[in-house]
C-alpha positions as CSV (number, residue, x, y, z in Angstrom):
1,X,0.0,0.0,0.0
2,X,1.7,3.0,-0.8
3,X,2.6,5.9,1.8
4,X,0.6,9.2,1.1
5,X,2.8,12.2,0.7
6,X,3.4,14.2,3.0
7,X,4.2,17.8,3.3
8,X,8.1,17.0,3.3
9,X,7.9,15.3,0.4
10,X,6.2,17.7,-1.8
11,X,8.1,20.8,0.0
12,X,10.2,22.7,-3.1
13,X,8.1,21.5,-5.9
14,X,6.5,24.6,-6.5
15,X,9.7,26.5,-6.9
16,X,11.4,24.1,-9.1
17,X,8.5,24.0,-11.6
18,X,8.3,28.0,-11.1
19,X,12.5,27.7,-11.8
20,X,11.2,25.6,-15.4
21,X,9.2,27.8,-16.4
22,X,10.6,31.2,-16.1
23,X,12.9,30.5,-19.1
24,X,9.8,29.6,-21.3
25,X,8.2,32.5,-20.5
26,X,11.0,35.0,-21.4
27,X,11.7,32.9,-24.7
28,X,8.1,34.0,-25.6
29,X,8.0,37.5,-24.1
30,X,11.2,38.1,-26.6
31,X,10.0,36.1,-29.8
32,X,6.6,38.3,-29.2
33,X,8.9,41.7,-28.8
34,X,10.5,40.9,-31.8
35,X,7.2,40.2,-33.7
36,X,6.0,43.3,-32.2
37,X,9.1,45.3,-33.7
38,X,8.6,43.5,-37.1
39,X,5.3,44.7,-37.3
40,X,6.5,48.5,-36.5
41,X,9.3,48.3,-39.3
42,X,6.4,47.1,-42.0
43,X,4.5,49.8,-41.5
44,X,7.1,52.0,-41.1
45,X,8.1,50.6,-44.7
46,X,4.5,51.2,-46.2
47,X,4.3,54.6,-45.4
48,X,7.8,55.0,-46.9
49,X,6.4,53.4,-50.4
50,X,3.2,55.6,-50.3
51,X,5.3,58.3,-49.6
52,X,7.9,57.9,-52.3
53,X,5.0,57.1,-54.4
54,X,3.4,60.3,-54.0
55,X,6.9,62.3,-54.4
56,X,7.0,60.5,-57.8
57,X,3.9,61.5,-58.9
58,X,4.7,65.4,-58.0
59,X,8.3,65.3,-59.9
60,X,10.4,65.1,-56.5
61,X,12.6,62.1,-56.1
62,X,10.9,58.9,-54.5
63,X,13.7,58.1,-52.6
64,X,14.0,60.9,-51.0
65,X,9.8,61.7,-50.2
66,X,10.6,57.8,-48.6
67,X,13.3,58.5,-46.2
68,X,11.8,61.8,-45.1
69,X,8.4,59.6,-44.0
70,X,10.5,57.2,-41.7
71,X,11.8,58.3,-38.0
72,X,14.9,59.7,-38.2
73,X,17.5,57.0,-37.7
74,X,15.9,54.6,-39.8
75,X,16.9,55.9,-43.1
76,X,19.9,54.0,-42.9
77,X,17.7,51.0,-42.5
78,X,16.1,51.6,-45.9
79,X,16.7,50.1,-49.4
80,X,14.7,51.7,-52.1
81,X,13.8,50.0,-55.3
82,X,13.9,50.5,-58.3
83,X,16.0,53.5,-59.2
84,X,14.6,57.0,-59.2
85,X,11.6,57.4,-62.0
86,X,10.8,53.6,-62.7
87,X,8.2,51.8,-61.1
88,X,6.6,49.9,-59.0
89,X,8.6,51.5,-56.1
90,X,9.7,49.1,-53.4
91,X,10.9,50.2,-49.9
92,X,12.8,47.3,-47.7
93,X,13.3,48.1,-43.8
94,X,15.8,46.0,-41.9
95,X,13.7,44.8,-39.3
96,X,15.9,45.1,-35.5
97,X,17.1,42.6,-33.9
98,X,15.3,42.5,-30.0
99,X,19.0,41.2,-28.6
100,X,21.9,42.7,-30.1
101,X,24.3,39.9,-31.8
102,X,21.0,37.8,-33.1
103,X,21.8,37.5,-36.7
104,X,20.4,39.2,-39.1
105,X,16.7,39.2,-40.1
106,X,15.1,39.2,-43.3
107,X,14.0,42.9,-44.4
108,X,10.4,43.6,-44.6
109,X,9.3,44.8,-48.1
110,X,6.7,47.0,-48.9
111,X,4.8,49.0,-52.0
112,X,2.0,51.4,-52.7
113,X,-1.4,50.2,-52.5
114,X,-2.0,48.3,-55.5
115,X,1.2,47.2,-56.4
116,X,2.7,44.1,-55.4
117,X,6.0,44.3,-53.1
């Protein structure tokens, strides 16, 4: 007949599995971040490719109507496609990494409404 447990035996459980599972839970806190930031940099890339776009349309140069409609900083992030008067324009963003020295992600790419990236 086995011995019912008592409270020494079960003493410490809770913390172990707490101990288990914090890791998990920062792994997913960080791979949502990251999604989080991805999202940011697309939209921060459509609103470059409607604005280049629209700077095309006017006579002014697309890439430059593109990197004025981004944050500052993030110009640098930018790689405008085609080149200046050809179309469809394309805008890529470098998405950031969440932890610095995670290789390097694939850019997000993005185009005016109607147009496919």
């Amino acid at each position: 007949m086995p011995r019912p447990l008592t409270r020494s035996a079960s003493s410490g459980q809770a913390a172990v599995e707490l101990l288990a599972l914090v890791p998990a839970v920062a792994v997913l806190a960080l791979v949502g971040w990251q999604i989080v930031v991805g999202a940011h940099a697309w939209l921060h890339a459509a609103g470059a490719a409607r604005a280049g776009e629209r700077g095309a349309l006017v006579g002014a140069d697309p890439a430059e109507a593109a990197r004025a409609a981004v944050p500052e900083g993030w110009g640098r992030r930018l790689a405008i496609t085609p080149a200046a008067g050809e179309r469809p324009l394309r805008v890529h963003v470098r998405i950031p990494a969440v932890l610095p020295g995670l290789p390097p992600t694939r850019p997000v790419v993005a185009a005016p409404r109607g147009q496919r990236p």
